[in-house]
N, C-alpha and C positions, 0 to 999 in steps of 0.2 A: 655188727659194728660195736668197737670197744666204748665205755662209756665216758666222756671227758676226764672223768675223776680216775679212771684207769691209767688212759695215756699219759695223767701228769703224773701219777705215781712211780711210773714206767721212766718216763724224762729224770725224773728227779732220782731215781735210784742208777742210772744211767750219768748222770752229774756228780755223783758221790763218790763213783770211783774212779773219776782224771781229779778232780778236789784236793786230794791230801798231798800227790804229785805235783800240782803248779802250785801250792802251796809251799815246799819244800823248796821247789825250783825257782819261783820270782824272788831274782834281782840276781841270780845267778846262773844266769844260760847267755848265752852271744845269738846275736842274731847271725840267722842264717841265710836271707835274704829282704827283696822289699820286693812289690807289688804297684802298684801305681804310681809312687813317687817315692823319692830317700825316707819321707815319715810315714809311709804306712809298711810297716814291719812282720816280718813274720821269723818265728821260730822253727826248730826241728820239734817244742813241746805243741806247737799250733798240731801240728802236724800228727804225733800222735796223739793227743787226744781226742782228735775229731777221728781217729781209728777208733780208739777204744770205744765211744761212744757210739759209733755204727754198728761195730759188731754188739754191740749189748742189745741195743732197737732190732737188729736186721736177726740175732738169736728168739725174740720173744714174738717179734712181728714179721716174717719171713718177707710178707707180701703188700709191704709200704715203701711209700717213696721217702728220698731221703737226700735234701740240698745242704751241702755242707759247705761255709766258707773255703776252706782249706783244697777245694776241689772233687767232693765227692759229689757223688748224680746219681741216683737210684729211682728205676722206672719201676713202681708197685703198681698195682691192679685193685687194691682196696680202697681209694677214695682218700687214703691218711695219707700226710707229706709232713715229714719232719726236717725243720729248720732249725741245723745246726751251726752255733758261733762257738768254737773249741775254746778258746781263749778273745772274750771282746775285752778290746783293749789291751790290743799288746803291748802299746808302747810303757804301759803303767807297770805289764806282767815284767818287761823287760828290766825295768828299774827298782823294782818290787816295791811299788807304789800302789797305797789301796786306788782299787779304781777299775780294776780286772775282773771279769765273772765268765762263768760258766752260762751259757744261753741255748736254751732249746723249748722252741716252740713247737706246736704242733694244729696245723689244719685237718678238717675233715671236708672235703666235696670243693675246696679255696676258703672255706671260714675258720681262722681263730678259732679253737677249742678249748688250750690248756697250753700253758706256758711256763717253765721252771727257769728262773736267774737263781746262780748260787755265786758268791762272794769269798774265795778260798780265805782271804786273809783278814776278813771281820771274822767270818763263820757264820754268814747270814744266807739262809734260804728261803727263799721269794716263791710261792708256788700259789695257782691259779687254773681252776676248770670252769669253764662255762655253770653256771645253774648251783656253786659252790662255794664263791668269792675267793678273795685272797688272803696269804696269809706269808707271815715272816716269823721261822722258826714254831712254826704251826701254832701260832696267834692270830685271828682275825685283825686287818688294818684296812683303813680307809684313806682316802685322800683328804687334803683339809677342806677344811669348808671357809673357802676364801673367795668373795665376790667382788673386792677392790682391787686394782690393779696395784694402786701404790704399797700394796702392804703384801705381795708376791714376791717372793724369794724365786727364782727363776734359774734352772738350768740350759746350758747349752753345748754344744761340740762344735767345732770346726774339723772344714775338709780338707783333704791331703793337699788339693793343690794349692801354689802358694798366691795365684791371683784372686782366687775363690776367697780363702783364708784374709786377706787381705781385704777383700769385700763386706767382708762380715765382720771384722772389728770392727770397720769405719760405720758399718749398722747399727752396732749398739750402741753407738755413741746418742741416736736419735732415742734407742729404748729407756737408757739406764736410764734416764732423769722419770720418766713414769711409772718404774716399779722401786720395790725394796731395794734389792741387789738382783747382783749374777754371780751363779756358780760357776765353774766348768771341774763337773766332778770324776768324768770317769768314761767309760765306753756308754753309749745308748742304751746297753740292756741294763747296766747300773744307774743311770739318771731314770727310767722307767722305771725301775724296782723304788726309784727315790720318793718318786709320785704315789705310785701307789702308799706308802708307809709311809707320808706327809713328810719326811727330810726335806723334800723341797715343795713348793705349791706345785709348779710346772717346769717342762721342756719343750724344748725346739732345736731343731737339728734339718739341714738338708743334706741332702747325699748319701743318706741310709739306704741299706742294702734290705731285702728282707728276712734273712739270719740276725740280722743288727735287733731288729724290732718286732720280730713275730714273738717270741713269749713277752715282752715286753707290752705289747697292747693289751695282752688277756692280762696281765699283771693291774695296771690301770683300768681295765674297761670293769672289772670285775670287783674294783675299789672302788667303783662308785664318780671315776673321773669318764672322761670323751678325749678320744685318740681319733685325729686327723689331718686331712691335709690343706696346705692354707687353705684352700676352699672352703673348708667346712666338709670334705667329702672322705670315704673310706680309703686308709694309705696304707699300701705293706712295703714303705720304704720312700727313696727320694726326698720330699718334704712333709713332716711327722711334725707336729702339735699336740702335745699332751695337757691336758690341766683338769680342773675339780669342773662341773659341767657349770658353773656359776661364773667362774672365770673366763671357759675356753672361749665364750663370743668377744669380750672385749680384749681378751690378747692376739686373737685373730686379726682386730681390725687396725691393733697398735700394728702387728708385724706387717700388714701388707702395708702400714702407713711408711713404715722404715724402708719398703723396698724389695724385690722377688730375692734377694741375695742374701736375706736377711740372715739366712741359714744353712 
């Protein structure tokens, strides 16, 4: 079995080469279709880059599985499953609006192992293996060390659909007055990578897929923050809680105070 620090080596040099392409490409491609509803977007760049990206993993690791937004499903036999986001955040790639990354996570047995976010248009790489922390632009980063609520700068995302989406503003209106602010910075694997490198204290998000957030929890868990689901319990998606482990109990108890929609 490869050793965590392998597979994100692997992920991340596998993210470098769709990178300088939707670099080049965001804010100049038409969309090509939509998926769940008129705002969740997808390109013909979604599309190949979650190729390119497969064929790079499925050349070095013949015999792994491999869930790719975009539509790909690969049945391996070695225990590894990579979860690939080709583009999260299209709507940002579409407009060429920072906010877009590259996202691939990697399980071994169903556990988080190693997870790479890369950022084509900062030039920021986020990478993370179990037992080796994280790091951005291969500097060690931590989450902050923030144990008030009212002094959390906070990220969020809202869902495609519009009754959803409409549920969760009317949310925060209960939040905002108890923290700092609110962000709404980018796709999920970008507000993770945010946590991680202290941009922001924490996230929250429902209706993550688990492409959206698989590298993204090793990115955070491995900075020294706790990724979960309102409960308090382990999430590879759906409803996702990020924060420094000082924080995450009392904005657990703020969000379910707001309400199950909160996110």
């Amino acid at each position: 079995m490869a050793e965590p620090s392998t597979l994100r080596d692997l992920a991340l040099s596998a993210a470098r080469i769709v990178a300088p392409e939707l670099r080049r490409r965001a804010g100049a491609v038409e969309v090509s279709d939509t998926k769940t509803t008129l705002t969740d977007l997808v390109t013909d760049v979604d599309r190949w880059s979650e190729e390119r990206i497969v064929e790079h993993i499925l050349a070095a690791r013949p015999n792994d599985s491999i869930l790719g937004e975009e539509g790909t499903g690969v049945d391996g036999t070695s225990g590894v499953r990579w979860l690939v986001d080709p583009i999260d955040g299209t709507t940002d790639f579409v407009y060429g609006h920072p906010g877009f990354s590259v996202s691939i996570g990697v399980e071994v047995d169903g556990t988080p192992v190693a997870g790479v976010v890369v950022d084509p248009l900062l030039d920021d790489e986020f990478c993370a293996a179990v037992g080796h922390g994280t790091t951005r632009n291969g500097r060690q980063v931590r989450v902050n060390q923030v144990e008030d609520l009212s002094s959390a700068l906070v990220a969020t995302g809202f869902g495609y659909d519009p009754g959803r989406r409409r549920r969760q503003a009317e949310a925060l209106v209960s939040i905002i007055g108890h923290i700092r602010d609110i962000r709404r910075c980018g796709g999920a694997a970008t507000d993770l990578a945010s946590v991680a490198c202290g941009r922001v204290d924490a996230y929250f998000e429902r209706g993550l897929n688990p492409w959206d957030c698989a590298a993204g929890t090793v990115l955070v868990t491995e900075a020294g923050g706790r990724v979960t689901d309102l409960e308090g319990r382990p999430t590879s998606g759906g409803m996702l809680v990020a924060a420094p482990v000082e924080l995450h109990g009392p904005l657990l108890e703020l969000l379910r105070s707001a309400g199950a929609e909160v996110a």
